[in-house]
C-alpha positions as CSV (number, residue, x, y, z in Angstrom):
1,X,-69.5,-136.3,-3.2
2,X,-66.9,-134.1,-5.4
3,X,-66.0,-130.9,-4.3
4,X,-66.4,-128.9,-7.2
5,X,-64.3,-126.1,-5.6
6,X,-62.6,-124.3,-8.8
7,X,-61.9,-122.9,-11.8
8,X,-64.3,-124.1,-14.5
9,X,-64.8,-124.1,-18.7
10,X,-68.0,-124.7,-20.3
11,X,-70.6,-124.0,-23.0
12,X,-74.3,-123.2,-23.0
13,X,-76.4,-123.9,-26.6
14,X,-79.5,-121.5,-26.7
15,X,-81.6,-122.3,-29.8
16,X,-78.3,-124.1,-31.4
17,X,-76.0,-120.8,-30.6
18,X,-73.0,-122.3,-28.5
19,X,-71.8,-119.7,-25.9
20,X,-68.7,-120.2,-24.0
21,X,-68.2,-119.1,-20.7
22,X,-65.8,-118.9,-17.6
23,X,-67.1,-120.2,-13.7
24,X,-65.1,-120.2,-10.4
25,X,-66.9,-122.4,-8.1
26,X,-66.9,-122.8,-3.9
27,X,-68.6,-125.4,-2.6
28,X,-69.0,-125.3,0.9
29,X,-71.1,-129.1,2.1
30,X,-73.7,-128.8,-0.4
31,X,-74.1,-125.7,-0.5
32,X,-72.1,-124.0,-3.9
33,X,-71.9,-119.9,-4.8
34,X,-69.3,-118.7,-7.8
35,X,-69.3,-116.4,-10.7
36,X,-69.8,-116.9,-14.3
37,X,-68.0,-115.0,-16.8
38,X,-70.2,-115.4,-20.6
39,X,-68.6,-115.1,-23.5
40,X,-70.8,-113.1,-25.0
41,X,-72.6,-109.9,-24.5
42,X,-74.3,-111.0,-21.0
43,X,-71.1,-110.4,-19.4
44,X,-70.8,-111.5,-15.6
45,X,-72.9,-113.0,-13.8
46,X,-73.7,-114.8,-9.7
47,X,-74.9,-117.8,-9.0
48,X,-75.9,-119.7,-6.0
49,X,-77.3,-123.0,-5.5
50,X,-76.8,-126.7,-3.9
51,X,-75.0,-130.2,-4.4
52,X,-76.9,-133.2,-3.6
53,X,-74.4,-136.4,-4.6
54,X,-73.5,-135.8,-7.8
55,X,-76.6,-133.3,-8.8
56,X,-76.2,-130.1,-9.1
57,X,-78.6,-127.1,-9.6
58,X,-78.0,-123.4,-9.1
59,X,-79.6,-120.6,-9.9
60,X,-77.9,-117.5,-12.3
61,X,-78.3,-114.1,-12.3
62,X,-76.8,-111.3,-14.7
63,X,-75.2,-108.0,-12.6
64,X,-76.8,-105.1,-13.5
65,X,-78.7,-106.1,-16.8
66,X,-81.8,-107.1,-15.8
67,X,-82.6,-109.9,-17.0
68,X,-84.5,-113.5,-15.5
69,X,-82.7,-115.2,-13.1
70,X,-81.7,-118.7,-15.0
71,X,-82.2,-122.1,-13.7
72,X,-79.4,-124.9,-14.4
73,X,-79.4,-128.6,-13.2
74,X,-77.3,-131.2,-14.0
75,X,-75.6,-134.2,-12.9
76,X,-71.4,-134.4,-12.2
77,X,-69.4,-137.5,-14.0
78,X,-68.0,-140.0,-11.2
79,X,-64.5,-138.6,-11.6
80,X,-65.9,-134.8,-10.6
81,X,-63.9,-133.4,-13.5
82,X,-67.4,-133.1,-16.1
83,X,-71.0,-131.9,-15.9
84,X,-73.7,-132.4,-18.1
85,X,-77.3,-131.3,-17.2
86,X,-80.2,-128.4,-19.1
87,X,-81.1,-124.9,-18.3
88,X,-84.2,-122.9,-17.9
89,X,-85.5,-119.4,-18.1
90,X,-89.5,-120.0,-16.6
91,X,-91.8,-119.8,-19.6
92,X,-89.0,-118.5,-21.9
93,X,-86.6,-120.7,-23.1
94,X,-83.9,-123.5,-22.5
95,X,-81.1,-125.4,-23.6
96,X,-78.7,-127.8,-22.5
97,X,-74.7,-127.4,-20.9
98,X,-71.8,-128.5,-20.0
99,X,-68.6,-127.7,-18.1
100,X,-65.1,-129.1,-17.1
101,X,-62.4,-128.7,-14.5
102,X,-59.9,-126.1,-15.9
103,X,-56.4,-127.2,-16.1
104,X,-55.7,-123.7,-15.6
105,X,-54.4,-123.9,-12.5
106,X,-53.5,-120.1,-11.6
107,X,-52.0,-120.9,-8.0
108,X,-49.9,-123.6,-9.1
109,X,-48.3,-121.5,-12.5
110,X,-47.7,-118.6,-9.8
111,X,-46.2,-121.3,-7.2
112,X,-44.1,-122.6,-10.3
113,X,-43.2,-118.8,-11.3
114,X,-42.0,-118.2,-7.7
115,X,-39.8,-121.4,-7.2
116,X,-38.4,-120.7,-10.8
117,X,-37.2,-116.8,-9.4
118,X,-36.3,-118.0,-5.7
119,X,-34.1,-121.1,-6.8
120,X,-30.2,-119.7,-6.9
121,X,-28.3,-120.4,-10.4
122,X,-25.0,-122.3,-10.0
123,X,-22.6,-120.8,-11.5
């Protein structure tokens, strides 16, 4: 099983409308929390759910906007770096996703930023 621990880029298509959003992911066994950051007007959002071998399925819900929680499952590519799967709003609507591993790697750029300042200049 992958940990899918992370920094994450993906779209959602609700009735054909791509939306592009923003997840940091912690996995903990199988048990996975993060937030979502939407593109569009949503805004932020929680989500909590579980990994089972390479399916996943969490549950999202908006801060402070009321609206329906949102069901997502899906199943994570043998390398761990992709996931494909569908969303659900119960009796509403739904649509399918993905997501992939950013290669934004924030911790290493900083650790890159820091060796680049520490590191003395020969003169």
């Amino acid at each position: 099983m992958a940990d899918l621990s992370g920094m994450w880029l993906g779209t959602y298509w609700q009735r054909d409308t791509p939306t592009r959003f923003e997840a940091t992911l912690v996995q903990g066994g199988n048990a996975l929390s993060g937030s979502i950051l939407d593109g569009g007007y949503l805004g932020e959002a929680q989500l909590s759910g579980t990994v089972t071998g390479r399916q996943i399925q969490f549950v999202k819900r908006y801060l402070g906007k009321g609206q329906a929680p949102i069901d997502y499952t899906g199943t994570v590519s043998e390398d761990g770096d992709h996931i494909t799967g569908q969303w659900s709003i119960a009796g509403f609507d739904s649509g399918p996703w993905e997501a992939h591993r950013s290669d934004d790697d924030l911790s290493a750029s900083w650790q890159t930023v820091l060796q680049r300042n520490l590191t003395p200049t020969l003169g």
